[in-house]
C-alpha positions as CSV (number, residue, x, y, z in Angstrom):
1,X,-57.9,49.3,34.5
2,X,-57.2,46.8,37.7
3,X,-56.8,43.1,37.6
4,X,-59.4,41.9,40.3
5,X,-59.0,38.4,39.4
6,X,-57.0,36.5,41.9
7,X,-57.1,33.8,39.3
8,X,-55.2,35.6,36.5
9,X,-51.4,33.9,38.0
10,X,-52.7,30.6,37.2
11,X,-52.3,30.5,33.6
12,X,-49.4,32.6,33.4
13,X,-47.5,30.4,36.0
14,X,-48.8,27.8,33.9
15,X,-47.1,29.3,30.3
16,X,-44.0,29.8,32.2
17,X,-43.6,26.3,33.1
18,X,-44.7,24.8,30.0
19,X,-42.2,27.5,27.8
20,X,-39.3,26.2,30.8
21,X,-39.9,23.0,29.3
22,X,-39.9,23.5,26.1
23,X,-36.4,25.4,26.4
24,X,-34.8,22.8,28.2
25,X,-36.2,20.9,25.3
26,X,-34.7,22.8,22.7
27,X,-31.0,23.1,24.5
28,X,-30.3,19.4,25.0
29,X,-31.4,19.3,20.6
30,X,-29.0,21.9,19.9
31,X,-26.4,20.1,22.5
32,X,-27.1,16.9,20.9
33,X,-27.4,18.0,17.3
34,X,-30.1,16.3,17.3
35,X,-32.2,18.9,15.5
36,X,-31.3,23.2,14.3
37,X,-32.3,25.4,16.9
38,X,-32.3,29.0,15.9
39,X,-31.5,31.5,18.2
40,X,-34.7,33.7,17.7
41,X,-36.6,30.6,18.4
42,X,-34.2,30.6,22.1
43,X,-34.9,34.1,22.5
44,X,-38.2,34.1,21.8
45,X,-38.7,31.4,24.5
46,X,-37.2,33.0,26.8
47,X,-39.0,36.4,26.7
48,X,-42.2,34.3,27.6
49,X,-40.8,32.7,30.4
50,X,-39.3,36.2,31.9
51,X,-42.8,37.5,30.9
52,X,-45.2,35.3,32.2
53,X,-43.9,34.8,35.4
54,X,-43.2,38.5,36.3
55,X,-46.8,38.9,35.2
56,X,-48.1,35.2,37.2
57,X,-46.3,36.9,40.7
58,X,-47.6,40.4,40.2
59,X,-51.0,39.0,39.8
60,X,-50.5,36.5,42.8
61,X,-49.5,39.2,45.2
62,X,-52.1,41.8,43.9
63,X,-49.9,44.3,42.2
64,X,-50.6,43.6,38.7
65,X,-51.8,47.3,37.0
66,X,-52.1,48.6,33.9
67,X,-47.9,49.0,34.0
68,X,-47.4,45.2,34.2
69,X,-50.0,44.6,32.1
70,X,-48.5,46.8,29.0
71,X,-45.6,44.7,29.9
72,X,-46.6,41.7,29.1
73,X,-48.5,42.6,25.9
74,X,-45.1,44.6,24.6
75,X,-43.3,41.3,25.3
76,X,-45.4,39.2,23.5
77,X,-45.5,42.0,20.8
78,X,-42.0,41.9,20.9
79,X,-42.3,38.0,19.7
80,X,-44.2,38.2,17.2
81,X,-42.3,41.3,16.0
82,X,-39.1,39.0,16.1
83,X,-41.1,35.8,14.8
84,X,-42.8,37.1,11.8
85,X,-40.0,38.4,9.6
86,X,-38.0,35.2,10.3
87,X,-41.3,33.1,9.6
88,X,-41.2,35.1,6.2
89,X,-37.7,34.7,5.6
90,X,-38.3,30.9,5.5
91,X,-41.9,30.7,3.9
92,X,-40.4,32.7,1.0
93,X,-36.5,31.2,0.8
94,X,-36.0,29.0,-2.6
95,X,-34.9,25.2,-2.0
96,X,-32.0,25.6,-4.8
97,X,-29.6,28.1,-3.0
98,X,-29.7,25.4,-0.4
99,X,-27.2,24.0,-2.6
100,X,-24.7,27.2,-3.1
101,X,-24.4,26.3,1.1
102,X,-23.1,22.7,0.4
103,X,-20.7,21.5,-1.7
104,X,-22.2,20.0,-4.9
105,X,-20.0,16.7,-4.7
106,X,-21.9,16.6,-1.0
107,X,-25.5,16.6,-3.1
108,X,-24.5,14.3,-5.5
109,X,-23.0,12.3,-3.3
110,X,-26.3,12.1,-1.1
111,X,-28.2,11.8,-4.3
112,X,-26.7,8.7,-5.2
113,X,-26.8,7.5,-1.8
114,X,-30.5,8.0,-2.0
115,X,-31.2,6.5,-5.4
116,X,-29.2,3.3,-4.3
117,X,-31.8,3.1,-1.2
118,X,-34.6,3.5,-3.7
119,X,-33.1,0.5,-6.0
120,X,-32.4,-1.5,-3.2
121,X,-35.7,-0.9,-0.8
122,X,-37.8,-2.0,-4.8
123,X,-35.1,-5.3,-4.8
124,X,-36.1,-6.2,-1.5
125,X,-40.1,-6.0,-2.2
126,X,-39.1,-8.6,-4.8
127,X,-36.9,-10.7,-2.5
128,X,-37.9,-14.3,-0.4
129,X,-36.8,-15.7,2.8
130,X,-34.1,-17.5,0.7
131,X,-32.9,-14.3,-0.7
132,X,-32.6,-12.9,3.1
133,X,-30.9,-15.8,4.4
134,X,-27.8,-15.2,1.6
135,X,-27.7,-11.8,2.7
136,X,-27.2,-13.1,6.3
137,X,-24.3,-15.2,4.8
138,X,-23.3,-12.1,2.6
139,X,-23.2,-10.1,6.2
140,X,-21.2,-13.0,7.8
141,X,-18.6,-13.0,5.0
142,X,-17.9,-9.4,5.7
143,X,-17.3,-9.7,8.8
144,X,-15.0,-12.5,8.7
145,X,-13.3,-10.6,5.7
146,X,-12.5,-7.7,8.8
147,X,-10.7,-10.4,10.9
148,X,-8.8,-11.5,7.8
149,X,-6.1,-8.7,7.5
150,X,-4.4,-8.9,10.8
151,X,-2.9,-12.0,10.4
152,X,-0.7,-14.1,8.2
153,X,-2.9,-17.1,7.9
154,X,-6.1,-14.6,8.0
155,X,-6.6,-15.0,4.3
156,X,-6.5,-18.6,3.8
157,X,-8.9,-19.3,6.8
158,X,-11.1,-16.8,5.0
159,X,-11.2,-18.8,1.7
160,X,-11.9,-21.8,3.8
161,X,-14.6,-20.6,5.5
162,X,-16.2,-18.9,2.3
163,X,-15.8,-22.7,0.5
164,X,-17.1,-24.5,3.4
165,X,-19.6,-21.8,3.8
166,X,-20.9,-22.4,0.3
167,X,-20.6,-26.4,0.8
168,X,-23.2,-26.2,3.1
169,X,-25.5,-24.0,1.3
170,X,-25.9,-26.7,-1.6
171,X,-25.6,-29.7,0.2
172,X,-22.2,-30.8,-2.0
173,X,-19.8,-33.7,-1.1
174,X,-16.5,-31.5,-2.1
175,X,-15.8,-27.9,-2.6
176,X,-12.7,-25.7,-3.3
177,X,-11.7,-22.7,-4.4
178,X,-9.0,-22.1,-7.1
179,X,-7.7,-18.5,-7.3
180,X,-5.9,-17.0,-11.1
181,X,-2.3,-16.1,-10.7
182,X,-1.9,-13.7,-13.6
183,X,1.8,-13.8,-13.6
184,X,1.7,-16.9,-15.0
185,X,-1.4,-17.7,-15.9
186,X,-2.3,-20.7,-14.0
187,X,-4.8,-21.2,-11.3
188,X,-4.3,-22.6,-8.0
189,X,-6.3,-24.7,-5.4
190,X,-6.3,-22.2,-1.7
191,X,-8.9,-24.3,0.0
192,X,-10.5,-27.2,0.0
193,X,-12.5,-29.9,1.7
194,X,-15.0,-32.7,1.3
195,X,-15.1,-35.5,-1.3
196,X,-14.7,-34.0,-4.7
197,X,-14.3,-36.7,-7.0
198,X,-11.2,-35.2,-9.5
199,X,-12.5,-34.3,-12.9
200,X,-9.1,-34.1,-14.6
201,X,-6.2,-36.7,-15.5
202,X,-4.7,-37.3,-11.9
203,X,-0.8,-38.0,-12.4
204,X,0.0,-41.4,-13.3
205,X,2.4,-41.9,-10.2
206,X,-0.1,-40.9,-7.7
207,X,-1.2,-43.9,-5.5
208,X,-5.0,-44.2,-6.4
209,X,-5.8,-44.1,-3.0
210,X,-8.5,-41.1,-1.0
211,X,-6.4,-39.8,1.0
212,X,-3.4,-39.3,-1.7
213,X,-5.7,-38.2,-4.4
214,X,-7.0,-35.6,-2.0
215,X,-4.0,-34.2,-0.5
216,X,-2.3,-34.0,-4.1
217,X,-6.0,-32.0,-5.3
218,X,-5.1,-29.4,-2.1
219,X,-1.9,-28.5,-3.7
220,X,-2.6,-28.5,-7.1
221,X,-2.1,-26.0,-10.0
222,X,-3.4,-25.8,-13.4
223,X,-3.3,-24.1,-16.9
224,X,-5.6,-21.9,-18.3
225,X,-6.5,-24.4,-20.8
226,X,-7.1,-28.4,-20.9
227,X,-9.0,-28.8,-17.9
228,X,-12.6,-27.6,-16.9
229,X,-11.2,-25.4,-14.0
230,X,-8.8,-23.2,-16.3
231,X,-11.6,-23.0,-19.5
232,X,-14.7,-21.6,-17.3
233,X,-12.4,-19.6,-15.5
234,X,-11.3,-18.4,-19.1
235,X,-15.1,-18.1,-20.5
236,X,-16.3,-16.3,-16.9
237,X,-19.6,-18.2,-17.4
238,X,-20.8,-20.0,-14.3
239,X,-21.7,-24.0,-15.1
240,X,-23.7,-27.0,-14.1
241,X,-22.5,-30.4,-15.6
242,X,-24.9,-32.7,-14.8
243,X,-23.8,-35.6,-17.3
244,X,-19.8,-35.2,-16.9
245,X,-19.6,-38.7,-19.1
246,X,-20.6,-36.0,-21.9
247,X,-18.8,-33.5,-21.5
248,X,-14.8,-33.7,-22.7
249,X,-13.4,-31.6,-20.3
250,X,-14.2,-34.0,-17.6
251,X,-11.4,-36.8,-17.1
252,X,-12.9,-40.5,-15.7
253,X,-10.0,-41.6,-13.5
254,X,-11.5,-44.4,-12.5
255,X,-11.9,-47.5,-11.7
256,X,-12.3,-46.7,-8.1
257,X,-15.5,-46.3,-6.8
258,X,-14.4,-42.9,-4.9
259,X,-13.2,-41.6,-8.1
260,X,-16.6,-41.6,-10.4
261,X,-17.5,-38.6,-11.5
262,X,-20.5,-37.2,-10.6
263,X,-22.1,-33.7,-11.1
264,X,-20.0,-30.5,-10.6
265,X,-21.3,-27.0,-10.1
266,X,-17.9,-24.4,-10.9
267,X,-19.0,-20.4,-11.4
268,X,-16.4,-18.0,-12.2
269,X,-15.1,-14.7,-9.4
270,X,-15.5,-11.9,-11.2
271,X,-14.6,-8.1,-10.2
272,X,-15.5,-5.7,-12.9
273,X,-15.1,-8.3,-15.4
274,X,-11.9,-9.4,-14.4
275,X,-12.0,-13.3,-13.2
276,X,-9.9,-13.7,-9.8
277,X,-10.9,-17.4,-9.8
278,X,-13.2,-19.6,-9.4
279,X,-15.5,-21.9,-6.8
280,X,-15.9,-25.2,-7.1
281,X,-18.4,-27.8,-6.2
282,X,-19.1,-31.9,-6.6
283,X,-21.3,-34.4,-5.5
284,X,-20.3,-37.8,-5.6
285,X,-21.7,-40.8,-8.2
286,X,-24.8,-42.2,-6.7
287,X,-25.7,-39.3,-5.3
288,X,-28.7,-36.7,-6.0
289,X,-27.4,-34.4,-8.8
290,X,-26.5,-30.4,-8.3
291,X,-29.5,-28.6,-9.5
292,X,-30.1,-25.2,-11.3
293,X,-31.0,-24.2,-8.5
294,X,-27.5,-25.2,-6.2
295,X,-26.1,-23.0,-9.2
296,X,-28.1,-20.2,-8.7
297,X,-27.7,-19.9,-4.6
298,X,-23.8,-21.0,-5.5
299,X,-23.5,-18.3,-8.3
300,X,-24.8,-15.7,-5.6
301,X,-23.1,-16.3,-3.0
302,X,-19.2,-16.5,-5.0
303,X,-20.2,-13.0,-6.3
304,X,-20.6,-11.8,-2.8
305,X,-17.6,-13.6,-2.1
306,X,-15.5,-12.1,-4.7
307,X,-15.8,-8.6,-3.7
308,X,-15.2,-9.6,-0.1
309,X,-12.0,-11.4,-0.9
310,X,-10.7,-8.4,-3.1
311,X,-11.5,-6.2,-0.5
312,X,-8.9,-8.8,1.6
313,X,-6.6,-8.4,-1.4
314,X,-6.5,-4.4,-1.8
315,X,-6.0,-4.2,2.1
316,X,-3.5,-6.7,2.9
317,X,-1.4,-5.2,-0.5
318,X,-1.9,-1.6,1.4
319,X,-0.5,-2.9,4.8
320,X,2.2,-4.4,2.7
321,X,3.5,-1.4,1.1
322,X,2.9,0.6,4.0
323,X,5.2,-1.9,5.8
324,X,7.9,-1.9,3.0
325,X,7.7,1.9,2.8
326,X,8.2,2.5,6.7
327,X,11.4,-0.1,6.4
328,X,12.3,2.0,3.5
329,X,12.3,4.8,5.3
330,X,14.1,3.5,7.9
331,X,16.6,1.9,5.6
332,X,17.3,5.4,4.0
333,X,17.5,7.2,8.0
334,X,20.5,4.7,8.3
335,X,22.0,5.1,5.1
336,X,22.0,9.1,5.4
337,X,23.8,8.9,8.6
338,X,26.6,6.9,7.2
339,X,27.4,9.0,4.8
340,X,30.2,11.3,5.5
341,X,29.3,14.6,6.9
342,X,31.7,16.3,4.7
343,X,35.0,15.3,2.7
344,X,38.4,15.3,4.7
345,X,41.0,17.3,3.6
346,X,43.5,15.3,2.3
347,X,47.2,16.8,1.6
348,X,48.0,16.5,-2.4
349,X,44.4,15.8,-3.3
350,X,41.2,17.6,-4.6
351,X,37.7,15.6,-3.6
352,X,34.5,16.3,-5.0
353,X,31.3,14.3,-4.3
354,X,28.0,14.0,-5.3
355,X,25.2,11.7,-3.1
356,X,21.4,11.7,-4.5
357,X,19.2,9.7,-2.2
358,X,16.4,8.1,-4.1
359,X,13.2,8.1,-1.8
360,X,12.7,4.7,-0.2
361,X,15.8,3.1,-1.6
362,X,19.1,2.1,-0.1
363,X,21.3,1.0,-1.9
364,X,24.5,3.4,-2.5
365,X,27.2,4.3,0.1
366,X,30.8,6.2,0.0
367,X,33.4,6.2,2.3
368,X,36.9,8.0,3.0
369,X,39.4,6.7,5.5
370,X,42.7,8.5,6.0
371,X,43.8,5.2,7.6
372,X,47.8,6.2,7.8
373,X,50.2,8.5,6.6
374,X,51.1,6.4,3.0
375,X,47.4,5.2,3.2
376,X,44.3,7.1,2.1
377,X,41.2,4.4,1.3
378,X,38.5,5.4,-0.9
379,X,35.3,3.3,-1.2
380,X,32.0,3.3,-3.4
381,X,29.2,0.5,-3.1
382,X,26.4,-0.2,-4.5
383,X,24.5,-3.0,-2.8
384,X,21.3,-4.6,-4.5
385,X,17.6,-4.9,-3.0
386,X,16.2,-2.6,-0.7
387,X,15.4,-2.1,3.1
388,X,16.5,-3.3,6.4
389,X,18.1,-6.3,4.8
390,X,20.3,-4.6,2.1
391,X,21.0,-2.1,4.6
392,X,22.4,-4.9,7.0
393,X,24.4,-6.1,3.8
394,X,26.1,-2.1,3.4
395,X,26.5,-1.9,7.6
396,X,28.5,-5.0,7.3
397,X,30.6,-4.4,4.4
398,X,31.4,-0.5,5.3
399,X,32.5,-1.9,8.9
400,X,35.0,-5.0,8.0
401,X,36.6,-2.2,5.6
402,X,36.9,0.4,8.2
403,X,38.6,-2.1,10.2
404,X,40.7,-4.1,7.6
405,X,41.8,-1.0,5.7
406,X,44.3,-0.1,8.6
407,X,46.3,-3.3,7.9
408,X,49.0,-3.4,5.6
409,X,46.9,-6.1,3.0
410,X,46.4,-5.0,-0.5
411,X,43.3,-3.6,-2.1
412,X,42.4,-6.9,-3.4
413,X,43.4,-9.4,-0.1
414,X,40.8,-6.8,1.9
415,X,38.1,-7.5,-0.8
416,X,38.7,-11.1,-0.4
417,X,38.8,-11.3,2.9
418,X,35.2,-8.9,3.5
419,X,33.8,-11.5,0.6
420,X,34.9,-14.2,2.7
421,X,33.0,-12.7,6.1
422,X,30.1,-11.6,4.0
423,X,29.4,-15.1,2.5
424,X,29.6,-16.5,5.8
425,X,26.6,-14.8,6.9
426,X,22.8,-16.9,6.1
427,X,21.6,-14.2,4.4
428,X,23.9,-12.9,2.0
429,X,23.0,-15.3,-0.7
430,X,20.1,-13.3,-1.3
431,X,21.9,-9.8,-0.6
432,X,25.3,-8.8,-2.6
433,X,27.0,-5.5,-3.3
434,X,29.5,-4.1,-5.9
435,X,32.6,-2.3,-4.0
436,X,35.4,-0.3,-5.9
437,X,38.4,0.0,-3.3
438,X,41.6,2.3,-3.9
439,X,44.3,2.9,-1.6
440,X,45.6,6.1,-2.6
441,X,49.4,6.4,-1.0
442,X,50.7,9.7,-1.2
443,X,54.5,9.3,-0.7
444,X,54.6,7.0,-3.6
445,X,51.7,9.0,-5.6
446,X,50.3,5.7,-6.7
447,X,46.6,4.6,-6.6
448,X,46.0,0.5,-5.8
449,X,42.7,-0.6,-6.6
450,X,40.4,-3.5,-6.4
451,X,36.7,-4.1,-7.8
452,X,33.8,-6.5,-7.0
453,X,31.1,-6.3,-9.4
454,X,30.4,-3.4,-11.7
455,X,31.3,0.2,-9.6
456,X,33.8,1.2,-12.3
457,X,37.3,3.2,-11.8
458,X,38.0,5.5,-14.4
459,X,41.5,7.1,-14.8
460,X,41.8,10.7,-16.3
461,X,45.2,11.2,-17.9
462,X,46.2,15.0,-17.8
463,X,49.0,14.3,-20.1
464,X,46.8,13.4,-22.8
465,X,43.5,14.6,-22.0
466,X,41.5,11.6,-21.9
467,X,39.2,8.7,-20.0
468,X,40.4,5.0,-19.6
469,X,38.6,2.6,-17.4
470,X,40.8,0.8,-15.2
471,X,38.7,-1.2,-13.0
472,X,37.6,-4.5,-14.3
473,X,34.0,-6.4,-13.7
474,X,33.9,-9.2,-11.6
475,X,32.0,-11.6,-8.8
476,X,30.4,-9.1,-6.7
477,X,31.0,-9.4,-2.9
478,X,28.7,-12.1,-0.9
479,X,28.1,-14.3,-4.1
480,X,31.0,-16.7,-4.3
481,X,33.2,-17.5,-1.0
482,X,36.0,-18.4,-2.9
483,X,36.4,-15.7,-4.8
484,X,39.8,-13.8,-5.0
485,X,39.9,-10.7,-6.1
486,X,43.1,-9.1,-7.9
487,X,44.4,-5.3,-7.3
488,X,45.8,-2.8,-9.3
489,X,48.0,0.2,-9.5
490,X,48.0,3.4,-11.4
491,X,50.4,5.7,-11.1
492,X,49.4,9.2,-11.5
493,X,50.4,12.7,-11.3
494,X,49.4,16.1,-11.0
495,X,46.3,16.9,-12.7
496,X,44.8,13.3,-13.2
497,X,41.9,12.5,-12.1
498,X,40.2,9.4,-10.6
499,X,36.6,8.8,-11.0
500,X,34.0,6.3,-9.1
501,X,30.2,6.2,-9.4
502,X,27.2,3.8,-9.4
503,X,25.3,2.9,-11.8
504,X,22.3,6.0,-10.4
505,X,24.4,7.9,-12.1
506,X,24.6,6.9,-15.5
507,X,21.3,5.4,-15.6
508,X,19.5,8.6,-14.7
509,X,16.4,9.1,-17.2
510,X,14.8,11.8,-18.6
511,X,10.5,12.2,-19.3
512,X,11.7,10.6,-22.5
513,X,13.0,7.3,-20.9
514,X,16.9,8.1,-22.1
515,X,19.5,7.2,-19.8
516,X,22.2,10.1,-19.3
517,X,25.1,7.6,-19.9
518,X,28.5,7.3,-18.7
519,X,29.5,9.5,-22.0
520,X,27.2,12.2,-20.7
521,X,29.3,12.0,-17.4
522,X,33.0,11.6,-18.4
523,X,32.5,14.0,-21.5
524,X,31.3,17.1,-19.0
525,X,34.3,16.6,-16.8
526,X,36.6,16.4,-19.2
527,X,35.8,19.5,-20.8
528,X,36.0,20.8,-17.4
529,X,39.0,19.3,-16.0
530,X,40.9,22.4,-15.2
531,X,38.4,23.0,-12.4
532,X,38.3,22.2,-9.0
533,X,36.7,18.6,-8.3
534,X,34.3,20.1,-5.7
535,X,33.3,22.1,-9.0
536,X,33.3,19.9,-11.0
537,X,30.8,17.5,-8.9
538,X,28.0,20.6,-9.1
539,X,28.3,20.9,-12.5
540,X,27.7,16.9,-12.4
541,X,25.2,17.0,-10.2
542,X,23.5,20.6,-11.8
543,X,23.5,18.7,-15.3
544,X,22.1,15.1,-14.0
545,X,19.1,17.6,-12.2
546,X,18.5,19.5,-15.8
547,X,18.9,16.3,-18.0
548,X,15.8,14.4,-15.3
549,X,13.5,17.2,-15.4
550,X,10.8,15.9,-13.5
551,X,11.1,12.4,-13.9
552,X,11.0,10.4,-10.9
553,X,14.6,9.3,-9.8
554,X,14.1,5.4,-9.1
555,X,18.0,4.9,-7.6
556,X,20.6,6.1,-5.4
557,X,23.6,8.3,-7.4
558,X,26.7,9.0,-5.8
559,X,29.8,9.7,-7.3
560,X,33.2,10.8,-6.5
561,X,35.4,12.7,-7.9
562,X,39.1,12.5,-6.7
563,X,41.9,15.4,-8.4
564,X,45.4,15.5,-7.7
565,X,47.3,18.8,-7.4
């Protein structure tokens, strides 16, 4: 058998060029993801392009025999030999094991997404050029709602541009929008604009004038009951009052012209249920009334405003914490690295500590300062708030004691004078600390202390075997400039102990909700007392872990522990 037919390279070259195509085709769809491209189907492709043109130039330059001829029907054998099983394999493959290959919250997921299409392409067969134009404004409020959360007066422009928004919508003389403060159960006026006649009792030193009724209606706050705003945000029921002269929740100021009531449109923000406020809308006496349907585009357009401005909420709360938490964090990087590495030996004296950091919070520090040779200071503070500021508070207390501690002052006069330095500051009448200061001197083997606020002394007496407090409560430090606090001395011996802690400590709870007490605390050590203080803090800090379990440890504790020899 010969091939005669100088024509036969014509189609070939031709299959070869068409199956180049395609494959170029198919690689930019698998390179794109565009569409699945098997590799059979590749390979296949492939083995016709090789084939077809080895057959195409064999027939253009005369040479193609029986040989090349097999050749090309083995190769196209070969394809279908690869194609068919695989065109089986899918003719024959069940739909549901499609699902063992994707994870089933993946298909419901998608099945949801799909049903939602299906409910909203059915809405939009029912919906008029209206309708579309609030889903334009729906669109818009969205997108303003994104430039809301990066600045500090993004929110408030957001509520104005919602209530003007919706002002324009219904043609209305005055809008504004009242949000509920759930703390205390009032809500508040957050924007407003226009001429919106007031429908309640206006305060009977306010100038009846426009421009001082409307400034005082920008800033103004009311109950949940007595006035219209705080009862339909109450009922949740959107409302048209047409005939305000008839309806007793409506207030005629009067006799101004300006300040006639005339119809009011107010509809309740809802989320889940929950009102977040309310919008509200007036036009003015003489004009055309609101209309069912001004209430019906209003009501529309404050539910799409609702979720939009909770979505403001939820985010701007987020970046908040996130904020608070990285200051926290911080805060507590600080606080770790003034705590001391590890406890000086001290000649005569036993010290045992214990230092718990509560994530995020900073409030506890402890210091030691061998200062001189018949001076040993030992400080515990507890300072209130949290973060950068509170920390600021501890950085400046813990370095006017390092510094004052070296003079020859008593426990007290250094408490004074770090008051005075701490009240001087701007700040520090919103940031205060409790400080417990001893001066241990070890020639004389007395201990000279002075408190401010609540970090408690307590004095074990080896003699007898038992607890007294010695420290007494007073002004902490940074509240009262003129404070003067008093010191103290104690003398003691060997084997009494001296005890400081903050209030972490004692207040330490349990999944029950009980405290572990200062009882708890001074019982364990005194049944222990014969041990070494460094001992004696693990068993503290070993019973304080098993009383907690696994509830969540909400302050600093520190404590220490302080045993002569």
């Amino acid at each position: 058998m010969t091939f005669d037919n100088a024509y036969v390279y014509i189609p070939l070259f031709a299959i070869s060029a068409l199956s180049l195509g395609l494959l170029i085709l198919l690689l930019i769809a698998r390179k794109r993801s565009t569409a699945r491209v098997s590799f059979i189907t590749l390979a296949s492709n492939i083995i016709i392009i090789v084939s077809s043109l080895i057959s195409a130039i064999a027939s253009l330059t005369g040479k193609m025999g029986n040989g090349l001829f097999m050749f090309y029907c083995l190769s196209i054998f070969a394809i279908a030999f690869i194609l068919l099983p695989y065109g089986a394999m899918l003719a024959m493959f069940e739909p549901k094991k499609i699902d063992k290959l994707v994870p089933k919250s993946y298909n419901e997921a998608a099945l949801k997404a799909r049903d939602q299409i299906q409910k909203t392409e059915e809405k939009a067969k029912d919906l008029t050029e209206e309708d579309f134009s609030l889903m334009d404004i729906n669109r818009d409020f969205m997108a303003k709602a994104a430039q809301a959360y990066g600045s500090d007066k993004g929110y408030n422009n957001f509520l104005e541009y919602i209530n003007h928004t919706i002002r324009e919508q219904i043609n209305a003389d005055g809008a504004a929008i009242l949000m509920v403060d759930d703390f205390e159960d009032i809500i508040s006026v957050k924007a407003f604009e226009g001429d919106f006649p007031p429908p309640y009792k206006l305060p009977s030193d306010l100038p009846h004038k426009p421009v001082r009724v409307s400034t005082s209606f920008k800033f103004a706050t009311f109950p949940l009951q007595d006035n219209v705003f705080g009862e339909i945000a109450k009922s949740g029921r959107p409302e048209l009052i047409e005939k305000p002269e008839l309806d007793s929740r409506i207030y005629q100021n009067g006799p101004e012209e300006f300040l006639e009531c005339g119809s009011y449109i107010i509809v309740p923000m809802k989320i889940q249920g929950t009102v977040i406020g309310v919008t509200a809308f007036a036009r003015k006496n003489g004009s055309d009334k609101l209309t069912q349907s001004d209430l019906k585009t209003a009501s529309t357009l404050t539910d799409f405003a609702a979720a939009t401005i909770q979505n403001v909420i939820s985010v701007k709360d987020i970046i908040e914490k996130s904020e608070m938490n990285k200051e926290a964090e911080i805060a507590g990087r600080i606080q770790n690295k003034m705590k001391p590495e590890k406890l000086p030996a001290v000649k005569g004296l036993q010290l045992g500590s214990v230092w718990n950091q509560a994530e995020g919070v900073c409030g506890d520090f402890y210091d030691i300062i061998p200062s001189r040779k018949d001076r040993v200071s030992f400080i515990m503070g507890d300072i209130a708030g949290k973060g950068v500021n509170s920390m600021s508070v501890m950085t400046m207390i813990r370095a006017m004691l390092r510094l004052v501690v070296n003079t020859t002052q008593s426990a007290g006069k250094i408490l004074t004078w770090v008051n005075k330095g701490l009240t001087s500051e701007s700040f520090s009448t919103d940031h205060f600390g409790s400080v417990s200061l001893i001066n241990y001197n070890p020639l004389a083997k007395t201990m000279e202390f002075s408190t401010g606020g609540i970090v408690p002394v307590w004095y074990f007496d080896s003699s007898t075997s038992e607890f007294t407090q010695i420290s007494q409560n007073s002004d902490p430090l940074g509240v009262e400039k003129s404070t003067e606090y008093k010191e103290f001395v104690q003398n003691v011996k060997s084997g009494d102990i001296i005890v400081m802690y903050t209030d972490g400590v004692v207040e330490a709870v349990n999944s029950n909700g009980q405290q572990y007490t200062s009882d708890t605390l001074l019982n364990l050590i005194k049944t222990n007392h014969a041990k070494p203080s460094k001992e004696l803090a693990n068993l503290v800090k070993a019973d304080i872990k098993n009383f907690s379990g696994n509830a969540e440890q909400h302050d600093d504790q520190s404590l220490l522990i302080i045993k002569l020899q």
